[in-house]
N, C-alpha and C positions, 0 to 999 in steps of 0.2 A: 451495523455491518455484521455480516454472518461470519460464523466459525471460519469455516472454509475459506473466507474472502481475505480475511487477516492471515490464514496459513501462506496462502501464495502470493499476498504483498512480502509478508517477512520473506520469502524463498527467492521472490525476484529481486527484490533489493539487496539482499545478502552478494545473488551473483553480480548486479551492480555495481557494488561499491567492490567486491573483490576487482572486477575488470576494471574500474577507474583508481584501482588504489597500482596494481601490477601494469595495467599497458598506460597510463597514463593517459596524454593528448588529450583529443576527444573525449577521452572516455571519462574526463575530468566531468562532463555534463553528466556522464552515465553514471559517477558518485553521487552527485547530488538531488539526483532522480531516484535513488535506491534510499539515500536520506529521508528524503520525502516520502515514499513509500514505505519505509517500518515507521515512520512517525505517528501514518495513516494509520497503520496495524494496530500499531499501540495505544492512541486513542480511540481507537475507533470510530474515527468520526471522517468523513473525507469532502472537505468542501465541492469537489465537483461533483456527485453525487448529489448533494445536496439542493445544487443551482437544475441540474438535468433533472429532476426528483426519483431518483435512481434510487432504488432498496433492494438489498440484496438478503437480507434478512425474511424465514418465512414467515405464515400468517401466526404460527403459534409466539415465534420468538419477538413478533408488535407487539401481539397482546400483549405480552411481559416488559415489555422496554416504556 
């Protein structure tokens, strides 16, 4: 997973979990979706990616990985 890709998981999940922490309801799903998405950040690993064979990573950042 590239730099960049883990900056805007952490950024979408951050607003996520703020919207399901303050509006509630619904937005209880939109907690647990911003969970999962800094989880993704912080591992670095994102199983649907994975299954799609999806990289977002460039060629010099393979070589090294």
């Amino acid at each position: 997973m590239a730099l960049w890709d883990a900056i805007v998981r952490v950024l979408i999940g951050a607003i996520l979990i703020f919207l399901g922490i303050e509006k509630g309801g619904v937005f209880v799903i939109a907690f647990w979706v911003g969970v999962i998405l800094i989880l993704t950040a912080i591992t670095g690993f994102c199983p649907l990616y994975k299954i799609a064979g999806i990289s977002t990573k460039g060629d010099e950042e393979e070589a090294t990985a």
